[in-house]
Each structure stands twice: as structure tokens, then as C-alpha cells.
N, C-alpha and C positions, 0 to 999 in steps of 0.2 A: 749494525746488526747486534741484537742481543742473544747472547749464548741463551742456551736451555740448561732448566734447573735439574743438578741432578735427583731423582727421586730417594729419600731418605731409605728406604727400603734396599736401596744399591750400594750405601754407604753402612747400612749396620747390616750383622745378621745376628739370631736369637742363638744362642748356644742349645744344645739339643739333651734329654736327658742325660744320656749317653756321657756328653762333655761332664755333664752336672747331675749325680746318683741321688741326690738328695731331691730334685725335683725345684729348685730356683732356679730363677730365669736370667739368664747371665747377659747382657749385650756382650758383642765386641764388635772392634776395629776391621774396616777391613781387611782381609788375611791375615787376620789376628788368630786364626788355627795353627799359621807356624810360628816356629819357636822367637822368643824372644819378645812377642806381642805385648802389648798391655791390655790389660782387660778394661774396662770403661765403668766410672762409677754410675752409676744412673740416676741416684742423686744429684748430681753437681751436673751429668747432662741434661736436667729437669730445670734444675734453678736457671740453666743458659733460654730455656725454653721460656721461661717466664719472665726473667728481664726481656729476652727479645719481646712480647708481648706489652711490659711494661713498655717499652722504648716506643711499640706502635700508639699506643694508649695514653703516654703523655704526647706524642706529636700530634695526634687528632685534640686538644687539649689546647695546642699551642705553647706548652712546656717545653721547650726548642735545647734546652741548656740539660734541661733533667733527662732528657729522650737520648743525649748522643751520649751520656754519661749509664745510660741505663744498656744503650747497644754497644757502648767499649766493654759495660759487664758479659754480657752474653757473651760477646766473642771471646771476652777472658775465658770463659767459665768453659765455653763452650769444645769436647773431644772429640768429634769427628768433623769436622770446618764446617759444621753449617749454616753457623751467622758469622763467619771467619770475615764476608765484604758486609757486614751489616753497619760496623760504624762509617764507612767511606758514604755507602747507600743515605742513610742519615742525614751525616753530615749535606753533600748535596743537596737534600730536600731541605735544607734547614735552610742553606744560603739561598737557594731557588727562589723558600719562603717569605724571605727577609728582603729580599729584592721585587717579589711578587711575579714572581716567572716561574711558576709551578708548573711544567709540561708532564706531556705524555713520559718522559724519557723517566721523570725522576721519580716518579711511580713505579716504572717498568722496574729500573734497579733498585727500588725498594722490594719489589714481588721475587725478583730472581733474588735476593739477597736472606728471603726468608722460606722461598723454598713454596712448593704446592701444600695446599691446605690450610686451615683455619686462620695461619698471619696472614694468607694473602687476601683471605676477605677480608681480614680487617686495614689492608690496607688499599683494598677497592673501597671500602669505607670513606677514607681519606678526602679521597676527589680531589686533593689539593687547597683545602679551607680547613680550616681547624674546627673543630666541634666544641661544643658550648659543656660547660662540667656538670 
């Protein structure tokens, strides 16, 4: 059975004027209100946003070497874990691909490993064949 993804909206929340007088939109961590928290750059959680998307983009590609180097970026980059199982996801779809036993399973943990929205169409995209450049 495949766990269910948590929705990104339950892992951040917007900091509220109130936090922020000046009127900037602050992410943070979850219960990142009490003390001690880190606040989250939103930069560097964007650049995680778009390697992961890199990482789908060379794998439909068949870029197999660029793609798991592109999802160990993400999950570097990435503050609140949400391509934290992206290179494991990857990596499976990579040997699945290389042996040519592409299943249901290793889509599925590519989908839960990036979460609802826009990666995971692109990685219903996939189907398990690499796409043409």
C-alpha cells in the first residue's frame, strides 16, 4: 500500500501581516510560530521546486544520470521534506527503466514523492517511455 501525500499547504503556512508589519510574505516551517524555528528561504525552496521538475524533465528525456543528480539537488536544497524521497523515487524508476520493467509501483512513488500538482502531471506524462527532446 502506498502512503498518501501530504498536502503542501499542511506543511507550510504564510506568516500573517501581523508576524510581518512591513507587508512581506514570509513562509515558515511547520510550528515554526514557536520559538527557536527557522524561518524558510523561499528562494532556495523554489530552486528545490525546479530541480525537482528538472529531475522529471530529464527523465522523460531518458537523461537517467542527469535526472537522479538533478533529484539529489532538490532534496538538497529542498526545507520542508518535500522531495526529501525524490532521489530514492528516481533512482527506482531509473533501474526499473534500464531493465525495462517500468510498473504501476514506480510511477506511483514517483507521484507520492513529488507531491499533488503540477509534477505529478508531469509525471503521468511519463507512462513509463522516455519522450523524444
Amino acid at each position: 500500500m502506498v502512503p498518501r501525500a501530504v498536502p503542501l499547504w499542511r506543511r507550510l503556512s504564510i506568516g500573517s501581516k501581523r508576524d510581518n508589519p512591513c507587508g512581506a510574505v514570509s513562509v515558515h516551517a511547520p510550528n515554526s510560530r514557536r520559538e527557536g524555528s527557522a524561518r524558510i528561504d523561499g528562494q532556495q525552496q523554489r530552486e528545490a521546486l525546479n530541480a525537482a521538475e528538472r529531475a522529471l524533465t530529464l527523465l522523460g528525456k531518458g537523461r537517467t544520470d542527469d535526472a537522479l543528480s538533478a533529484a539529489g539537488r532538490a532534496a538538497e536544497l529542498d526545507q520542508v521534506d518535500l522531495f526529501g524521497s525524490l532521489p530514492e523515487a528516481v533512482a527506482g524508476y531509473v533501474a526499473a527503466l534500464d531493465q525495462g520493467t517500468v510498473a504501476h509501483e514506480h510511477l506511483a512513488a514517483l507521484k507520492l514523492a513529488v507531491g499533488p500538482g503540477p509534477l505529478a502531471g508531469q509525471v503521468d506524462k511519463l507512462g513509463g517511455e522516455p519522450q523524444a527532446d
